[in-house]
VEXPA-331094 format. One record per residue: residue in three letters; x, y, z of N, C-alpha, C, O, CB in turn; chain. Coordinates in nm, 3 decimals. Glycine has a CB too. Layout:
BEGIN
   code       npx       npy       npz      capx      capy      capz       cpx       cpy       cpz       opx       opy       opz      cbpx      cbpy      cbpz   unit
    ALA         X         Y         Z         X         Y         Z         X         Y         Z         X         Y         Z         X         Y         Z      A
...
//
This chain:
BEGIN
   code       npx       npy       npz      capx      capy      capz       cpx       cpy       cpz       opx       opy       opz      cbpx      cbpy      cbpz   unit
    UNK     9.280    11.670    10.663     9.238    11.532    10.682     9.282    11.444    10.565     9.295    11.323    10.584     9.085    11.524    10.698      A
    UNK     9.312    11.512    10.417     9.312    11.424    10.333     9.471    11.426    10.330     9.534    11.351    10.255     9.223    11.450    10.206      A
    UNK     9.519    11.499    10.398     9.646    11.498    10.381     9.707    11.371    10.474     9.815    11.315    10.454     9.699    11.642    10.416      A
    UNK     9.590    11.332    10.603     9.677    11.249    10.683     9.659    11.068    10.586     9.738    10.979    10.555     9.605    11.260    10.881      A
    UNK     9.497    11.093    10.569     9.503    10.968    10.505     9.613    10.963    10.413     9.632    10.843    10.396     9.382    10.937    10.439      A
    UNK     9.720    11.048    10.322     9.770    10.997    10.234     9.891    10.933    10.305     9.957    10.833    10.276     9.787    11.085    10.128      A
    UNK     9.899    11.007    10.392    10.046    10.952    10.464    10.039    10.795    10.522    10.122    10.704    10.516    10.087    11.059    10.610      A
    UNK     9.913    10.800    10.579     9.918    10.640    10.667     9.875    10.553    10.515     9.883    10.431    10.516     9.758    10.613    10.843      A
    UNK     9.843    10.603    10.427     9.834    10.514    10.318     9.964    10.464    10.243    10.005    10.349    10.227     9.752    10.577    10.227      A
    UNK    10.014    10.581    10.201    10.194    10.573    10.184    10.292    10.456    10.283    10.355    10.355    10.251    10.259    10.744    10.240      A
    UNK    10.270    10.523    10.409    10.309    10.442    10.529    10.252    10.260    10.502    10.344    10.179    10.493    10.224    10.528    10.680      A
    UNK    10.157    10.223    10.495    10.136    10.090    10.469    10.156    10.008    10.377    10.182     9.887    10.379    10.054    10.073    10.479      A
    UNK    10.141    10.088    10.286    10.200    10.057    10.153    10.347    10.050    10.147    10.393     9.949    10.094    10.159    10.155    10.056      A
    UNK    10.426    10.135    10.190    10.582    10.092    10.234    10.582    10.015    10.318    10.688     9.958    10.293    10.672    10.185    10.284      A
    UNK    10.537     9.962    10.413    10.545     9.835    10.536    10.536     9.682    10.427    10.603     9.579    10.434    10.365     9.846    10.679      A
    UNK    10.425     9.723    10.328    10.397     9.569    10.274    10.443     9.569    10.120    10.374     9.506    10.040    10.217     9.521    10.286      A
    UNK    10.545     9.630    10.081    10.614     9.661     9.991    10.765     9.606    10.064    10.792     9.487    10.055    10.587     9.816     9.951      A
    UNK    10.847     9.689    10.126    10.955     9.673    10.198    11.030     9.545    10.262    11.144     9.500    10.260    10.928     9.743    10.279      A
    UNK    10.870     9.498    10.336    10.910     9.343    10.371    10.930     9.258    10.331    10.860     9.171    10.384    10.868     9.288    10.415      A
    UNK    10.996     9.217    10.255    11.014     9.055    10.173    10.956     8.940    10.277    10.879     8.853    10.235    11.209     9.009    10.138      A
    UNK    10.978     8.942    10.355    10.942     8.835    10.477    10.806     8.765    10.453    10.725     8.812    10.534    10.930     8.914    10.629      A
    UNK    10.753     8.678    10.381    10.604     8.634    10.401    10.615     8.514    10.506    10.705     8.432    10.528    10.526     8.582    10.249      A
    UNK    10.514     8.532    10.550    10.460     8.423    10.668    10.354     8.380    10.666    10.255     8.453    10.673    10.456     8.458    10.790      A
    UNK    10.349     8.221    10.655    10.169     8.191    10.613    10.155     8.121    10.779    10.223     8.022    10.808    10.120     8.035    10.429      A
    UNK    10.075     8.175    10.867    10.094     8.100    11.028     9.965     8.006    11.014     9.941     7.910    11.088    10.080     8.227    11.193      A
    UNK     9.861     8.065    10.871     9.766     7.954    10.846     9.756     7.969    10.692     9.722     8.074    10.639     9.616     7.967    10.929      A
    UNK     9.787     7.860    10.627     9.793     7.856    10.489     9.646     7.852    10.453     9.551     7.875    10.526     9.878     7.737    10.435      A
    UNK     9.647     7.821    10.336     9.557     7.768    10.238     9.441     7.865    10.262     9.451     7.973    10.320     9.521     7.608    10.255      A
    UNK     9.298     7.796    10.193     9.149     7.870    10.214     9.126     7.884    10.348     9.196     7.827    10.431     9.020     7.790    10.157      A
    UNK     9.032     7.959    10.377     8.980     8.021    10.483     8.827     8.086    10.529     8.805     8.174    10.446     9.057     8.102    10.482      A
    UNK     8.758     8.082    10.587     8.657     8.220    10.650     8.773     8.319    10.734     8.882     8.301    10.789     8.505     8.152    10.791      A
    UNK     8.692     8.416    10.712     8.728     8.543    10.821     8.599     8.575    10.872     8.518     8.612    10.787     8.801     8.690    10.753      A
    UNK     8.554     8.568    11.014     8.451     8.641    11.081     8.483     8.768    11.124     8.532     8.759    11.237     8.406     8.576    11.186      A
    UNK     8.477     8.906    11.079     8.491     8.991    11.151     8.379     9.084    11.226     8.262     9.083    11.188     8.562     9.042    11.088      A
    UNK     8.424     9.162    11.332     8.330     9.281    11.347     8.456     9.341    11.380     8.569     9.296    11.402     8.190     9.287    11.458      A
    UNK     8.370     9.526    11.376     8.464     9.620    11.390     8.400     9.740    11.470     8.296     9.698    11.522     8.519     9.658    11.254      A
    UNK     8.420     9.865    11.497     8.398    10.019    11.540     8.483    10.087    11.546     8.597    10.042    11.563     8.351    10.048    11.645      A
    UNK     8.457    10.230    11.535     8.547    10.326    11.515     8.450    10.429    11.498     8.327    10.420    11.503     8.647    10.305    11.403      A
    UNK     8.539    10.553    11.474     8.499    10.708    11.420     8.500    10.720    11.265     8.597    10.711    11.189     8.610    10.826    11.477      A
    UNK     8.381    10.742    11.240     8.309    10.812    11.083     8.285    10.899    11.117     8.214    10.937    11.209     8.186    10.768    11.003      A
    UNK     8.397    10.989    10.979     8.389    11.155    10.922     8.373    11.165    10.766     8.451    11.136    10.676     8.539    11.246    10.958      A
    UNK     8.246    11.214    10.766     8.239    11.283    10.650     8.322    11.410    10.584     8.292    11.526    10.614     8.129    11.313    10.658      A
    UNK     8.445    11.376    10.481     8.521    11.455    10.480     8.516    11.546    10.372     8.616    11.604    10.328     8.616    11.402    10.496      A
    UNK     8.370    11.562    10.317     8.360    11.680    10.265     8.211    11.744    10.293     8.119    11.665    10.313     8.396    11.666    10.120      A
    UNK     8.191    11.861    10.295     8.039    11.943    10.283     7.963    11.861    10.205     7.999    11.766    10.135     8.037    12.096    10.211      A
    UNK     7.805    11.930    10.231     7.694    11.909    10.138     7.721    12.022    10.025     7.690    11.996     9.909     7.542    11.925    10.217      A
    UNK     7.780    12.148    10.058     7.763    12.238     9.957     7.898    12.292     9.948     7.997    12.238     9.996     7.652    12.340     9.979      A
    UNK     7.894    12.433     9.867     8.043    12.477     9.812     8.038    12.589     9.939     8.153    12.632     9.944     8.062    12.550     9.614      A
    UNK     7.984    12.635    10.010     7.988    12.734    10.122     8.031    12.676    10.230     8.045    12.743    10.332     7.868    12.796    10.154      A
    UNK     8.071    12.496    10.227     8.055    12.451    10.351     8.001    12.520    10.484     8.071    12.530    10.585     8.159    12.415    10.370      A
    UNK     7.829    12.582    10.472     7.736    12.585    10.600     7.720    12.468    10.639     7.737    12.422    10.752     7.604    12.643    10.589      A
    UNK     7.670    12.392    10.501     7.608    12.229    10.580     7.692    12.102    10.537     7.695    12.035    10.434     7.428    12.182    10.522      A
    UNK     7.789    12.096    10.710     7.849    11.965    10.723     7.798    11.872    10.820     7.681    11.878    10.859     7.977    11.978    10.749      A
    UNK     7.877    11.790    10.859     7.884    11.631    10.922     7.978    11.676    11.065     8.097    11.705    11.059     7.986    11.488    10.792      A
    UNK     7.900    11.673    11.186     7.975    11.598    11.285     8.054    11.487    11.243     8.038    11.421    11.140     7.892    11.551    11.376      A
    UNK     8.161    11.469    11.351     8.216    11.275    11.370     8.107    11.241    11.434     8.034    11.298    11.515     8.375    11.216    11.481      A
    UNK     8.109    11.146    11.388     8.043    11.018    11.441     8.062    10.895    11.466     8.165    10.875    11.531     7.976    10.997    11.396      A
    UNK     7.984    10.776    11.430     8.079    10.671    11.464     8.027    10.563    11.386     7.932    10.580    11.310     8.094    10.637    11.617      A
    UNK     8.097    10.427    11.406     7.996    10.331    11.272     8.053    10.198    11.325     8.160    10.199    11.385     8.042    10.361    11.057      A
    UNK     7.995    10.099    11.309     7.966     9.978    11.346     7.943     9.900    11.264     7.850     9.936    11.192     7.888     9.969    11.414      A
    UNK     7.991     9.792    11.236     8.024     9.673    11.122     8.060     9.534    11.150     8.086     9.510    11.268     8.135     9.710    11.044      A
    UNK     8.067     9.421    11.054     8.130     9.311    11.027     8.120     9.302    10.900     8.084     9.384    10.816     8.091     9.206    11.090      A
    UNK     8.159     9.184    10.889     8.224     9.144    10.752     8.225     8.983    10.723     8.226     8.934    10.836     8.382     9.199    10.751      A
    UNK     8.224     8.885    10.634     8.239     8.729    10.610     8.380     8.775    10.493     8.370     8.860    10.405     8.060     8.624    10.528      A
    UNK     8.493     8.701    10.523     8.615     8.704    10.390     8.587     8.592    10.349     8.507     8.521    10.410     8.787     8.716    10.415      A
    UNK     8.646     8.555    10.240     8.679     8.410    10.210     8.827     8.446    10.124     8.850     8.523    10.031     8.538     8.318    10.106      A
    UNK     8.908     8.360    10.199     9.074     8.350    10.182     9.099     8.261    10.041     9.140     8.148    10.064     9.155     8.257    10.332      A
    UNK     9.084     8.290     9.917     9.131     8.179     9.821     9.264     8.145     9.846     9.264     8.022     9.853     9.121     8.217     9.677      A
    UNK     9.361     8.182     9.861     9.526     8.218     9.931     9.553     8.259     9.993     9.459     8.312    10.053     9.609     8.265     9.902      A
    UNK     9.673     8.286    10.049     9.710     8.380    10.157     9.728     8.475    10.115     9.781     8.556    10.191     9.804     8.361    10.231      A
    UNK     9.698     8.518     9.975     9.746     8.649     9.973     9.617     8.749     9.914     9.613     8.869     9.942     9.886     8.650     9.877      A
    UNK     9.524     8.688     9.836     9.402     8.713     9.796     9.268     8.660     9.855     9.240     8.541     9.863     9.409     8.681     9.684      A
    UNK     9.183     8.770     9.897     9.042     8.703     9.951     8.959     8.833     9.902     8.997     8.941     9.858     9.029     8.661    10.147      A
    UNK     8.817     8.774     9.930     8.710     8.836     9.882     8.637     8.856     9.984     8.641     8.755    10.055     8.646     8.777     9.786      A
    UNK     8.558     8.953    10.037     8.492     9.025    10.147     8.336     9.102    10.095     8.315     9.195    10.017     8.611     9.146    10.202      A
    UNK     8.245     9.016    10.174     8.141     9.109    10.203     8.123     9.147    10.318     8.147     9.072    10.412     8.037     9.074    10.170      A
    UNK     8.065     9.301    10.338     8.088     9.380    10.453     7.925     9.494    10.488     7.895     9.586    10.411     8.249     9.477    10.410      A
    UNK     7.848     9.461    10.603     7.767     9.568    10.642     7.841     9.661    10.763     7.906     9.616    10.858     7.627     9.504    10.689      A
    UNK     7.813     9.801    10.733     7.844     9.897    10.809     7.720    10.023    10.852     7.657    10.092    10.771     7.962     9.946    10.737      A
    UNK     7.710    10.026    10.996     7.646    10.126    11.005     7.705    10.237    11.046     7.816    10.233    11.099     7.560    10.104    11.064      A
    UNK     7.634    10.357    11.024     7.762    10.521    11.041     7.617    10.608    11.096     7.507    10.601    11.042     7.869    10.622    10.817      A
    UNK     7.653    10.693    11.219     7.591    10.790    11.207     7.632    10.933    11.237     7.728    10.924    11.315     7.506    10.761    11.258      A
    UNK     7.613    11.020    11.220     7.656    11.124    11.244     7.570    11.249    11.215     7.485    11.241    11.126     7.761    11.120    11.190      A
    UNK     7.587    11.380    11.293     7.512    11.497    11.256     7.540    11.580    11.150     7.646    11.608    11.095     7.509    11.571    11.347      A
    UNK     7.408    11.619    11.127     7.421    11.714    10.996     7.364    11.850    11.069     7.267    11.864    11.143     7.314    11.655    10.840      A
    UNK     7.469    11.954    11.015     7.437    12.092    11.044     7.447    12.223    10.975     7.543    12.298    10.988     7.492    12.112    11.129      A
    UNK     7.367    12.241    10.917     7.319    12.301    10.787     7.234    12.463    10.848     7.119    12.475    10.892     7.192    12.165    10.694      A
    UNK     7.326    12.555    10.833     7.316    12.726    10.881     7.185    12.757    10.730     7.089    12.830    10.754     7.540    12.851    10.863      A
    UNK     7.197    12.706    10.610     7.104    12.799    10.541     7.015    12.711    10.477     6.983    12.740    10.362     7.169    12.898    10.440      A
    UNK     6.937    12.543    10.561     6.854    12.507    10.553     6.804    12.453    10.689     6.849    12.357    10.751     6.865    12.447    10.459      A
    UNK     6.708    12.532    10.720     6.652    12.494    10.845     6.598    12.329    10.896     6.595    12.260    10.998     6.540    12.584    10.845      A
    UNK     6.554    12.320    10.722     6.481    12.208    10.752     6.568    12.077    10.815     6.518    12.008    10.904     6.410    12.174    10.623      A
    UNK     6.680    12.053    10.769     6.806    11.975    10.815     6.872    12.009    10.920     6.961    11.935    10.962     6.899    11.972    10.728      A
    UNK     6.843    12.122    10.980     6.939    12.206    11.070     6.949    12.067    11.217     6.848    12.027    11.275     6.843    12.404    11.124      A
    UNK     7.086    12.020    11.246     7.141    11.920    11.311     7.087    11.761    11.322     7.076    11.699    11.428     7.146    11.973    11.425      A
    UNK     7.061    11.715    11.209     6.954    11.623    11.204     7.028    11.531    11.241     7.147    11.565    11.233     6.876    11.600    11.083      A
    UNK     7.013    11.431    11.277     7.135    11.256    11.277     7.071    11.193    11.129     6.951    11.192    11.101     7.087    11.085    11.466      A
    UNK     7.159    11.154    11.060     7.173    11.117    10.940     7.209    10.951    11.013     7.269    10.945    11.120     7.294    11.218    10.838      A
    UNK     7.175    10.850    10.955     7.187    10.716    10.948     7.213    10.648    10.804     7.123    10.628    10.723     7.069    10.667    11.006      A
    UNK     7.389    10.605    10.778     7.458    10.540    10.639     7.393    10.381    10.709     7.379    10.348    10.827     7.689    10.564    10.610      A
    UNK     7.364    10.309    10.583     7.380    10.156    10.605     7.397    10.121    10.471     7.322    10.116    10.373     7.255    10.074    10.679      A
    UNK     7.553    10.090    10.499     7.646    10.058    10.379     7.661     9.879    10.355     7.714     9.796    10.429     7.813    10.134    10.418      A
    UNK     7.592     9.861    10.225     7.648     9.661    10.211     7.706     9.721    10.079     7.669     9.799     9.991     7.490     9.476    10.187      A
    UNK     7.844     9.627    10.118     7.956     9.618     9.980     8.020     9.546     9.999     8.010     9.482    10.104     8.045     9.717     9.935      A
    UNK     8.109     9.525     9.916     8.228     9.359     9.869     8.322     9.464     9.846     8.300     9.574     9.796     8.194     9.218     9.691      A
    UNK     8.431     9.415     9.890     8.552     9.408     9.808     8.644     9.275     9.774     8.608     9.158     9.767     8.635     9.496     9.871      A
    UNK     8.772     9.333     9.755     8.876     9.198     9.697     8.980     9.296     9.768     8.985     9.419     9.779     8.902     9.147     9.484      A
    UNK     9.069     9.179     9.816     9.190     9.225     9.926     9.286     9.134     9.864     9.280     9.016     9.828     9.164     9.196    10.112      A
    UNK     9.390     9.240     9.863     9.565     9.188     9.863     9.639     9.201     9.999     9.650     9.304    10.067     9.666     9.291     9.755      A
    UNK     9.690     9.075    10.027     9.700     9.027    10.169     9.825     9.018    10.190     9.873     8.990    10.080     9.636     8.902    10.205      A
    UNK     9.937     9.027    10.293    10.088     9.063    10.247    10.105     8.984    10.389    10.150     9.061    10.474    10.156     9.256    10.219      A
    UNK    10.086     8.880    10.428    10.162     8.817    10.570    10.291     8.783    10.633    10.354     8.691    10.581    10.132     8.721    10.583      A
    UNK    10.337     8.839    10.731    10.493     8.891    10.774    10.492     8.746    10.851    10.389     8.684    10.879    10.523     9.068    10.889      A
    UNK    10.597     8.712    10.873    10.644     8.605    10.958    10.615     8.669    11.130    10.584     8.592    11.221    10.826     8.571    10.913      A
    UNK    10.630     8.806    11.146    10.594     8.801    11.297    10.461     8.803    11.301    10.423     8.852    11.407    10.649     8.913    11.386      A
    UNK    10.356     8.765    11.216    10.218     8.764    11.295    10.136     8.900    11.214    10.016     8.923    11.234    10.246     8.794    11.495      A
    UNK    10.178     8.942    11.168    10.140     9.107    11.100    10.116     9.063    10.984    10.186     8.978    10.928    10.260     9.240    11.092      A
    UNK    10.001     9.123    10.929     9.900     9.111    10.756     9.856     9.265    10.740     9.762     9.320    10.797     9.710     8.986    10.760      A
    UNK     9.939     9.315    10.657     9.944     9.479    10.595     9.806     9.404    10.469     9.819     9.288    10.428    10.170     9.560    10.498      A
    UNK     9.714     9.471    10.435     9.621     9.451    10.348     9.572     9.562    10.262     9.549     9.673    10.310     9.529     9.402    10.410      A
    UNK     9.554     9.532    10.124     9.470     9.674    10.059     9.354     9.613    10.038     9.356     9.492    10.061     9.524     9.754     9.908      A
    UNK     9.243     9.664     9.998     9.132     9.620     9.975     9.005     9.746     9.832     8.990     9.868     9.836     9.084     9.603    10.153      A
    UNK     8.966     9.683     9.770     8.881     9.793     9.723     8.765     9.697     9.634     8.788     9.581     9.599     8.979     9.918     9.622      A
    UNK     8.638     9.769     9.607     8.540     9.721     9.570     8.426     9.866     9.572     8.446     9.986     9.554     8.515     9.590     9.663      A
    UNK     8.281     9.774     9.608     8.177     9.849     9.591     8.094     9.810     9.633     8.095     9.699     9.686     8.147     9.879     9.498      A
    UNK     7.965     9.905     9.626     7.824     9.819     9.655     7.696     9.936     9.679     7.662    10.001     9.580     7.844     9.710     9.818      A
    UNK     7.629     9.958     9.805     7.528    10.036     9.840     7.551    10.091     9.955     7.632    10.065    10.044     7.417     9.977     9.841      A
    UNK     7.440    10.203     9.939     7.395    10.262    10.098     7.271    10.326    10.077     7.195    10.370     9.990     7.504    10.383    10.174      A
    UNK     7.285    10.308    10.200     7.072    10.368    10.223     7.108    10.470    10.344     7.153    10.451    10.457     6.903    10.192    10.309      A
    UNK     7.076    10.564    10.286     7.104    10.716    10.393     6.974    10.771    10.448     6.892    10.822    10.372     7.177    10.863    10.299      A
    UNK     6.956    10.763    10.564     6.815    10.787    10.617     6.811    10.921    10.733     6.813    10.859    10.840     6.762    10.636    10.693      A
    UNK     6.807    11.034    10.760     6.796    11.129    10.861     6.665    11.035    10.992     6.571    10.958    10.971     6.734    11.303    10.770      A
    UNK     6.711    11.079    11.088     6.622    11.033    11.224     6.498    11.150    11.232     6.413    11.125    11.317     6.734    11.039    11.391      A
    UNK     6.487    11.226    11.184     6.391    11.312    11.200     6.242    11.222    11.153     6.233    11.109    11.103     6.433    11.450    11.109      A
    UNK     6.133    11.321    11.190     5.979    11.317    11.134     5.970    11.380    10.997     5.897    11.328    10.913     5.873    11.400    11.234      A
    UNK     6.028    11.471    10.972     5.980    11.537    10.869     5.994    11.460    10.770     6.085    11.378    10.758     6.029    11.653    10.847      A
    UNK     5.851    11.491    10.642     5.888    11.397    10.562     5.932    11.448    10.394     5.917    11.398    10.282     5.770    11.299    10.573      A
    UNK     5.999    11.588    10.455     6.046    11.602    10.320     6.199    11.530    10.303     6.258    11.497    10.200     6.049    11.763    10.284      A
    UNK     6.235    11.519    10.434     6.410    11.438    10.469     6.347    11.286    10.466     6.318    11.211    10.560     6.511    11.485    10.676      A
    UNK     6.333    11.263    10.293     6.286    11.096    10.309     6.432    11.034    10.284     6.528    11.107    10.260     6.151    11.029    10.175      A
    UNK     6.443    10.884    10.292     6.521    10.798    10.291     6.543    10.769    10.161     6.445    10.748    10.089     6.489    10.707    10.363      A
    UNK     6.690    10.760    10.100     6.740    10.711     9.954     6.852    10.618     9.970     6.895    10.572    10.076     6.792    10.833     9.857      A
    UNK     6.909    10.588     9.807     7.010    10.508     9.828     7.050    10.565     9.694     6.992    10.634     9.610     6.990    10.347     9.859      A
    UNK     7.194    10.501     9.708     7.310    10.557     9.612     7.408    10.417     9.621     7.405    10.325     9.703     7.399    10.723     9.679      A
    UNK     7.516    10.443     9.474     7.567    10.342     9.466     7.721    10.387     9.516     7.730    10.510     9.523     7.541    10.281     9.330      A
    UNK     7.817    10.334     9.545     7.925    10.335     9.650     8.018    10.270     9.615     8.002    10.149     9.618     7.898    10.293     9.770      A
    UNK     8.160    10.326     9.566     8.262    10.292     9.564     8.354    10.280     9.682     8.307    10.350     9.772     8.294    10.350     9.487      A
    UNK     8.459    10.225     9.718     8.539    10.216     9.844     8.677    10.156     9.809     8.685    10.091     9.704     8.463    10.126     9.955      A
    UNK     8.772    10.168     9.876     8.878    10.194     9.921     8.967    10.188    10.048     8.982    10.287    10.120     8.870    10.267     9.893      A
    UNK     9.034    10.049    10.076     9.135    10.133    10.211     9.198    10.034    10.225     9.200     9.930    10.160     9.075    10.193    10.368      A
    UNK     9.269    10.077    10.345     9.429     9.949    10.412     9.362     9.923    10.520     9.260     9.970    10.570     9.626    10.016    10.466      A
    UNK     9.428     9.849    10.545     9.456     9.749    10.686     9.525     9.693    10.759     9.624     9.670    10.689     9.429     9.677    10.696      A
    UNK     9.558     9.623    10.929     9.650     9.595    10.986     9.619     9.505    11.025     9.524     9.521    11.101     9.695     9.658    11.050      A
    UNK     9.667     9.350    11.010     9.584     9.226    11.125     9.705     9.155    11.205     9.815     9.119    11.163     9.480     9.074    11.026      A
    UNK     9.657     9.149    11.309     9.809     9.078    11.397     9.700     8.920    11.445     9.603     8.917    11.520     9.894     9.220    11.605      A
    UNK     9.755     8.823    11.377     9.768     8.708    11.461     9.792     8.669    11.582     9.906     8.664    11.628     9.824     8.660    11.429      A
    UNK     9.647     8.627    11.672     9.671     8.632    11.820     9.777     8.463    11.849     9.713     8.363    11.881     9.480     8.639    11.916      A
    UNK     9.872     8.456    11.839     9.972     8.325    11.875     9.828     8.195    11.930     9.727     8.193    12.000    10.121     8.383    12.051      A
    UNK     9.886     8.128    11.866     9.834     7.939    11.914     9.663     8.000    11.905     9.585     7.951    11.986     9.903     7.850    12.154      A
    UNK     9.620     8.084    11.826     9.456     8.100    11.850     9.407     8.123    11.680     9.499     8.129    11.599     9.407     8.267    11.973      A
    UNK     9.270     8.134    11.632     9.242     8.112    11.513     9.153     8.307    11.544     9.073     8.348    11.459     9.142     7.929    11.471      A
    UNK     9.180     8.372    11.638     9.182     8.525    11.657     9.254     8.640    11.590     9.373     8.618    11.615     9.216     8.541    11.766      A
    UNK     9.251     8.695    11.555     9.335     8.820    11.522     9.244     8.957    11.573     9.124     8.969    11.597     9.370     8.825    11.343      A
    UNK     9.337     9.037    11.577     9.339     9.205    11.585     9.367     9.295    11.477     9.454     9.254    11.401     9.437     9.249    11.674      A
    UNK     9.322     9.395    11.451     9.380     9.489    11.365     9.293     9.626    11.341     9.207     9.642    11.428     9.405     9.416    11.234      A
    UNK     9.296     9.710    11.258     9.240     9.838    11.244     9.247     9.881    11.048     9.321     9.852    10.954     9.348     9.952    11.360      A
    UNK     9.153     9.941    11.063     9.148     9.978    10.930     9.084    10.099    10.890     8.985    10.141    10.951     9.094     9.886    10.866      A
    UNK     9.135    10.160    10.790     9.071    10.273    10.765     9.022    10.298    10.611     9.104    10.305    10.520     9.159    10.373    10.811      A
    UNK     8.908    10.308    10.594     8.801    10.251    10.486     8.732    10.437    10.403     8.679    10.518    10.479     8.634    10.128    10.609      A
    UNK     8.743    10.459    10.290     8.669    10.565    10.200     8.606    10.549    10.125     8.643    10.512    10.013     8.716    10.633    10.144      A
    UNK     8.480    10.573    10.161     8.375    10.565    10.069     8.285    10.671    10.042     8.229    10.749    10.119     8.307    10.472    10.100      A
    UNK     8.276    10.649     9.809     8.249    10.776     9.784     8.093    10.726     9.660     8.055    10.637     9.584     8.417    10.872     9.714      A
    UNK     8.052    10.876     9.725     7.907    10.842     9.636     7.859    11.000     9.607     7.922    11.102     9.636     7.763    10.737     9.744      A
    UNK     7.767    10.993     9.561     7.683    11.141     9.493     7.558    11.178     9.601     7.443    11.146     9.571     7.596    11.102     9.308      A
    UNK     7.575    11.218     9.673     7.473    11.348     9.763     7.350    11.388     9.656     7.368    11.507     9.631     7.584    11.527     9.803      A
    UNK     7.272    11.355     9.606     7.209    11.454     9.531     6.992    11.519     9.569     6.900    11.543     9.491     7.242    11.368     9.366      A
    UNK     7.002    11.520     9.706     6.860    11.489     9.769     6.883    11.693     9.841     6.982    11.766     9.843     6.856    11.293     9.932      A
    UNK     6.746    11.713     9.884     6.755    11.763     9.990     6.795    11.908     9.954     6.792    11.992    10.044     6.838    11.685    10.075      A
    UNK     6.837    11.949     9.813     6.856    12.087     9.773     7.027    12.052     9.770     7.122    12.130     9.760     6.784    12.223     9.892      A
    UNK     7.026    11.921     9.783     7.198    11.918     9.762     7.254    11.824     9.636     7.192    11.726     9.594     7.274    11.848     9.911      A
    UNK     7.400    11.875     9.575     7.404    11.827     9.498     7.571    11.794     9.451     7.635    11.851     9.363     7.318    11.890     9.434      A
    UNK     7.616    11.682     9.543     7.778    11.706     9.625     7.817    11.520     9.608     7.744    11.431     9.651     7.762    11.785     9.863      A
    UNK     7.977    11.495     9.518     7.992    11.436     9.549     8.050    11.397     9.710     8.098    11.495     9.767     8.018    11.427     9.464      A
    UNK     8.050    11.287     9.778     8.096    11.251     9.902     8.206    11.190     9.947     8.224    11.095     9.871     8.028    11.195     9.940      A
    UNK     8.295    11.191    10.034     8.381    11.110    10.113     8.379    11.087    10.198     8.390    11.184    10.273     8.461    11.121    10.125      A
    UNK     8.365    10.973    10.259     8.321    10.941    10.410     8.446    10.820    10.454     8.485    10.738    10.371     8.130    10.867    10.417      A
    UNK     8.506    10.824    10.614     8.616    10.759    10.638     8.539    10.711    10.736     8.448    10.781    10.782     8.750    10.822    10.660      A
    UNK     8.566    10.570    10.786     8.571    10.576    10.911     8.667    10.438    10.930     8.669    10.323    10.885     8.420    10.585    10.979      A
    UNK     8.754    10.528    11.036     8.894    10.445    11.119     8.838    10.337    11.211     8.785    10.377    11.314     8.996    10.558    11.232      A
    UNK     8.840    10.225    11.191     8.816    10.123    11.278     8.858    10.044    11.301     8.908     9.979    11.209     8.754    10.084    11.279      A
    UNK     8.868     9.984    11.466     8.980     9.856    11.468     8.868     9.752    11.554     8.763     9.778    11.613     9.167     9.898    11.575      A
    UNK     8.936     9.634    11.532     8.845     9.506    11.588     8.893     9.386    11.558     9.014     9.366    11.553     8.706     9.499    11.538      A
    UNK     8.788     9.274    11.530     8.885     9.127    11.582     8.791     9.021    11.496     8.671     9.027    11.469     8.885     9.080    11.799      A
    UNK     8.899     8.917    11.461     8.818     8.845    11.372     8.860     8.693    11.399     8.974     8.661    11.433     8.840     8.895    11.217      A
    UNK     8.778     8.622    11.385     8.763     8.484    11.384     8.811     8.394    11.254     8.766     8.425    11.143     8.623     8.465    11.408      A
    UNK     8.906     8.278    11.268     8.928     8.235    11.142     8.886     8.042    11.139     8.931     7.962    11.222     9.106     8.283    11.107      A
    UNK     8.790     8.005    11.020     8.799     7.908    11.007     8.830     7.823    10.878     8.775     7.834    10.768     8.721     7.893    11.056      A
    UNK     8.918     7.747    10.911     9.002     7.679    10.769     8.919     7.599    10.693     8.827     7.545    10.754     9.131     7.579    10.802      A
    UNK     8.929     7.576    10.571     8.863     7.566    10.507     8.872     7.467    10.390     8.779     7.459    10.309     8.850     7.662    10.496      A
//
């Protein structure tokens, strides 16, 4: 898995490197309204035996940008993720649904092609509050602080203030609850559509 992210990371990074071509189809400041969905994988264990991992799952989001340029903007972003946990040598966790609710910012470098295409990197930080769906109340609810990371693709929908695109987002924090004691990586690939108003 970590092998593919490096490639589509490589891969985008040569797309918005390569192109000399910039295209501003809307200059100046901006909002970005987005929402998004996709598949969240936790891409490492709770422990060094990997017994207790993460189903895929899936996660649900938006976001507010604000465009200082076309080539730099700033992003705050809520995401929700859930997925199963399945843990062979603690019963007490054994397939629980785990619930991420991630708020973080980043800052994005924005690369706009004359055909309509915005290759983007992005990185920042912020929180999450990790909660299991169970009763039991030794699986209580915490939070941790959260670094992140990732690219992006936005295509300009022609004569509309719409776009499209997909992104794939890593975020890493410290596990340390529950008899566990693991840093984390969590991806989740998502594509969706955003609203733009000038500014």
């Amino acid at each position: 898995m970590l092998h593919r992210i490096s490639y589509v990371m490589c891969g985008l990074l040569g797309l918005l490197l390569a192109t000399p071509a910039l295209a501003a189809e809307h200059g100046g400041r901006a909002l970005l309204l987005s929402a998004n969905g996709g598949a969240f994988n936790a891409l490492d264990n709770l422990n060094r035996d990997g017994s207790a991992d993460f189903k895929s799952g899936f996660g649900l989001g938006g976001g507010l940008t604000y465009l200082m340029t076309e080539h730099f903007g700033v992003r705050g972003n809520f995401t929700f993720a859930r997925s199963q946990l399945q843990d062979a040598a603690a019963p007490i966790l054994d397939r629980t649904e785990v619930n991420r609710y991630f708020y973080d910012a980043d800052v994005q470098y924005r690369h706009p092609l004359r055909s309509g295409w915005t290759p983007y990197l992005f990185a920042g930080g912020g929180g999450v509050r990790i909660k299991p769906t169970s009763n039991n109340p030794s699986e209580s609810a915490f939070s941790k602080g959260v670094g992140k990371a990732g690219l992006g693709l936005s295509y300009n929908v022609p004569n509309s203030r719409f776009a499209i695109g997909g992104e794939g987002t890593g975020r890493f924090y410290k596990w340390d609850r529950d008899g566990f004691d693991k840093n984390q990586l969590d991806a989740l690939w998502s594509g969706g559509v955003s609203y733009r108003f000038n500014i």
